[in-house]
C-alpha positions in Angstrom: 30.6 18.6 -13.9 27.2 16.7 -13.9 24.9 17.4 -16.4 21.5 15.5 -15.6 19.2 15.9 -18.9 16.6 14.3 -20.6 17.2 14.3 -24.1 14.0 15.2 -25.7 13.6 18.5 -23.8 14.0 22.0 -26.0 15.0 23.5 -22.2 18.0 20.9 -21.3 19.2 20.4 -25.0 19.3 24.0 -24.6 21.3 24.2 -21.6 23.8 21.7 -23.7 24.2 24.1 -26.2 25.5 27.1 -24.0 27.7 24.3 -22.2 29.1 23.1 -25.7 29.5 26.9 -26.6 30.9 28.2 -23.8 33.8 24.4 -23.3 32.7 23.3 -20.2 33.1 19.7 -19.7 30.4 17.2 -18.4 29.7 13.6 -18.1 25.9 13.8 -19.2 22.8 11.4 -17.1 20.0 10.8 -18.9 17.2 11.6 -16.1 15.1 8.5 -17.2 17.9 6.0 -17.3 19.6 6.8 -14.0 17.1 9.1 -11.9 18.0 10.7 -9.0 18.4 8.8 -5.9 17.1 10.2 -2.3 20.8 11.0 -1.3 21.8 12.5 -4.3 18.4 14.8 -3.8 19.5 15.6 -0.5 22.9 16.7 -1.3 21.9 18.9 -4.2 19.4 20.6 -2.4 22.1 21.5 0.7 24.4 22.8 -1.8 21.8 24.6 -4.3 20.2 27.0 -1.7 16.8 27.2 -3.8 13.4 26.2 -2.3 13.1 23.0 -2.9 9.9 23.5 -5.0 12.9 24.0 -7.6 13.7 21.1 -8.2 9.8 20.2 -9.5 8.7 20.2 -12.6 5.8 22.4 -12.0 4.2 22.9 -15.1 4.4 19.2 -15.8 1.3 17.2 -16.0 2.1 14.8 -12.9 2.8 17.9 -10.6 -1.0 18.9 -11.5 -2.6 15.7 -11.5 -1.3 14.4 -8.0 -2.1 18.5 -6.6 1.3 18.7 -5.8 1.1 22.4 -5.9 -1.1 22.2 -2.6 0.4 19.0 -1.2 4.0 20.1 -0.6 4.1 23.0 1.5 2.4 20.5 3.9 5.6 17.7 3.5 8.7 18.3 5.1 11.8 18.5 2.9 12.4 15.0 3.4 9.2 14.0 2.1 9.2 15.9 -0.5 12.9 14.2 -1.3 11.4 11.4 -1.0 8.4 12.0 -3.4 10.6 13.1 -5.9 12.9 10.5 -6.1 10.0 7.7 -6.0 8.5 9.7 -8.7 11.4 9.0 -10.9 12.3 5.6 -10.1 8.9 4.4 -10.8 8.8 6.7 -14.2 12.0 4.3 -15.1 10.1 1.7 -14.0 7.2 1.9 -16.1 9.2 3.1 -18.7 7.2 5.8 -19.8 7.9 9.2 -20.9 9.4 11.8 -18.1 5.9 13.8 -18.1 3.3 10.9 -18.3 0.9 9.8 -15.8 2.5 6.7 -14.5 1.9 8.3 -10.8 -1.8 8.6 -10.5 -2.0 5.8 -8.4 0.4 6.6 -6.2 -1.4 8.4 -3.2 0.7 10.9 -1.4 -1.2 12.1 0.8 -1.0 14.6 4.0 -2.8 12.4 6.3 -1.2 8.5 6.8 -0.7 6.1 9.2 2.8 5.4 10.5 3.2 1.6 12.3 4.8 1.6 15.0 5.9 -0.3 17.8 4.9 1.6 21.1 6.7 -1.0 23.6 10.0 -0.4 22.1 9.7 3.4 22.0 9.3 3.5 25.8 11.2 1.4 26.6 14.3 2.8 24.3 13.4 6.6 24.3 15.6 8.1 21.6 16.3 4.8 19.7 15.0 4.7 16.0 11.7 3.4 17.5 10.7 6.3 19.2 8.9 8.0 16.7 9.5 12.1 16.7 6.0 13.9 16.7 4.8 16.7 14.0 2.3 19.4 14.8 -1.1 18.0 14.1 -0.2 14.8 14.6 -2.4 12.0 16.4 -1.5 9.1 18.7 -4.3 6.5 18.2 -3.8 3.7 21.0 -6.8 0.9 20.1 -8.2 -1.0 22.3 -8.0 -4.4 23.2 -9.5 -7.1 20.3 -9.3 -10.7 21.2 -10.6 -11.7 17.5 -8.6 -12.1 14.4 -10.2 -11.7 11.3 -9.6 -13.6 8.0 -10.6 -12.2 4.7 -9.9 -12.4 0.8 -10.0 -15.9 -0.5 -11.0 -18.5 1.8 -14.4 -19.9 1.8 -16.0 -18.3 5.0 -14.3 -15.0 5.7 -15.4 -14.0 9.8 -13.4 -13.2 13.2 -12.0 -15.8 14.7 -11.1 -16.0 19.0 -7.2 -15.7 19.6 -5.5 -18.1 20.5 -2.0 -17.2 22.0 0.8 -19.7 19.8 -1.1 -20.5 16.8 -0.1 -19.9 13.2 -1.8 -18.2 10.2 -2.9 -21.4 8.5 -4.8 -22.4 12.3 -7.1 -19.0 11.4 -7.5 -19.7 7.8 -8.6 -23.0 8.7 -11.1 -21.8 10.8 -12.5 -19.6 8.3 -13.0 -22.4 6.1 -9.5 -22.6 4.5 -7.9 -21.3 1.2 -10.6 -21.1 -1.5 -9.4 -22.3 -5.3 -7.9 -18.9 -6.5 -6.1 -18.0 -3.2 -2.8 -16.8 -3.8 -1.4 -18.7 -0.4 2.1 -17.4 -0.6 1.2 -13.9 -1.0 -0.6 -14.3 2.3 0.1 -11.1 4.9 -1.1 -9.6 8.3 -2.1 -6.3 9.2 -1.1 -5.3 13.0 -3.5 -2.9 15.3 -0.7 -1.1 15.6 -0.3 -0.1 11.4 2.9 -2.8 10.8 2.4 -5.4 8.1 4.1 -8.7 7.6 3.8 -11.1 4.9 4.1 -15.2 4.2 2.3 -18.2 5.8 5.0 -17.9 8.5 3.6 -13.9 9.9 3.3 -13.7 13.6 -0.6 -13.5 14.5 -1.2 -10.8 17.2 -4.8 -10.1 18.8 -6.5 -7.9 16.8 -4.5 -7.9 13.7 -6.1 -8.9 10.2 -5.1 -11.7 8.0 -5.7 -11.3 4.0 -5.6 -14.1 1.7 -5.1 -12.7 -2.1 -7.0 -14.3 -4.8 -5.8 -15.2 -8.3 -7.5 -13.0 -11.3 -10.7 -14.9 -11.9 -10.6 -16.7 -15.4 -13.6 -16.5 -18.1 -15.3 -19.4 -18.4 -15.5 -20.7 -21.8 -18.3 -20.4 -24.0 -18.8 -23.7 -25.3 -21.2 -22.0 -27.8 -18.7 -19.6 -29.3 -16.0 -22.3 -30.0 -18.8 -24.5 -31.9 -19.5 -21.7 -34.5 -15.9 -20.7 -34.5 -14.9 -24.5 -35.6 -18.2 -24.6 -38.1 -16.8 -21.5 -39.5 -13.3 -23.2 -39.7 -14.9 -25.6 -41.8 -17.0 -24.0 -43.9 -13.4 -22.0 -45.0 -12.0 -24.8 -45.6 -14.8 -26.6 -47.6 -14.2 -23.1 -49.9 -10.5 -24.0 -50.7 -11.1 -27.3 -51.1 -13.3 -26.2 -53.8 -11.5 -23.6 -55.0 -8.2 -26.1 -55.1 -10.8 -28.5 -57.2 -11.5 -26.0 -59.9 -8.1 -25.2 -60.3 -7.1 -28.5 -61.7 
């Protein structure tokens, strides 16, 4: 038997208790060190039979503060597999405690855009690219753009005409080129039709958007606040000098 606890809890140490009483035997998980994975989820779920609103926490403080509550009866089972399991691994991750807030900025939403490419789904109808449709869901096909623009750190972000064979650097140099913070290896591209790639070597399309990240920006130093920190240096040390003087 499995026995998938977290240690701390008055509900699973519980649990342990009526398992120790009662001589079952169990190779216990700690939850945090080895969460769940997406397969496991899946395979649990088949063979449980409960909702899988179950296998939430619900009256933990991360099922209230991402809405969860409202959110999942719009996700399919998958999804909600999947938010589960991402919910743990990045708990581990963070290495905070099972109930903590290290999710808030994760936003699992109902409404998102899914990339793909609509070539390959007609032309392989069934294959893995051809996308199976949801009630409510939209099919946005944008129109032609002949521009790529270039923005984060080069010095004169703007749109710049497509030209069929060039490479990212040919667009960042026509925006100017990188600025002194850019972060040129964490270049990517976002495609018109919602794919991203990443690196200096991404494939420019028409229409797709090229972002140059930018190093944090670092305080300048305050030339004024080092002077009285060093006059205060030596005004401390004039004191034990003096103090070392009286001494003798």
């Amino acid at each position: 038997m499995l026995f998938i606890q977290y240690p701390p809890c008055t509900t699973c140490q519980k649990a342990k208790k009526w398992l120790d009483d009662h001589g079952f035997a169990y190779d216990a998980r700690h939850i945090k060190d080895e969460p769940p994975t997406y397969e496991e989820l899946k395979v649990w779920h088949a063979k449980s039979g409960l909702e899988l609103k179950k296998f939430f926490n619900t009256s933990g403080l991360q099922y209230k503060a991402l809405n969860l509550k409202d959110k999942l009866p719009q996700m399919t089972e998958e999804e909600q597999q999947q938010n589960e399991a991402l919910r743990d691994m990045i708990d581990k991750q963070a290495g905070s405690e099972r109930d903590s807030l290290s999710m808030v900025g994760i936003d699992i939403s109902n409404v998102y855009t899914v990339g793909i490419d609509m070539a390959e789904a007609l032309a392989r109808p069934g294959s893995d690219a051809d996308v199976v449709l949801r009630d409510k869901d939209v099919i946005m096909v944008p129109e032609y753009n002949g521009t790529v623009r270039v923005m984060g750190a080069v010095l004169y972000p703007n749109s710049v005409t497509y030209k069929d064979g060039k490479s990212l650097r040919y667009y960042v140099k026509s925006a100017g080129g990188f600025d002194n913070r850019a972060r040129k290896g964490r270049a990517f591209v976002i495609y018109m039709n919602g794919m991203v790639d990443s690196g200096l070597s991404a494939k420019i399309r028409p229409g797709c958007i090229v972002i140059i990240p930018s190093k944090m920006a670092k305080e300048p130093v305050n030339w004024s606040q080092v002077v009285q920190m060093l006059s205060s240096t030596a005004s401390m040390g004039a004191v034990v000098i003096s103090a070392i003087n009286l001494a003798k």
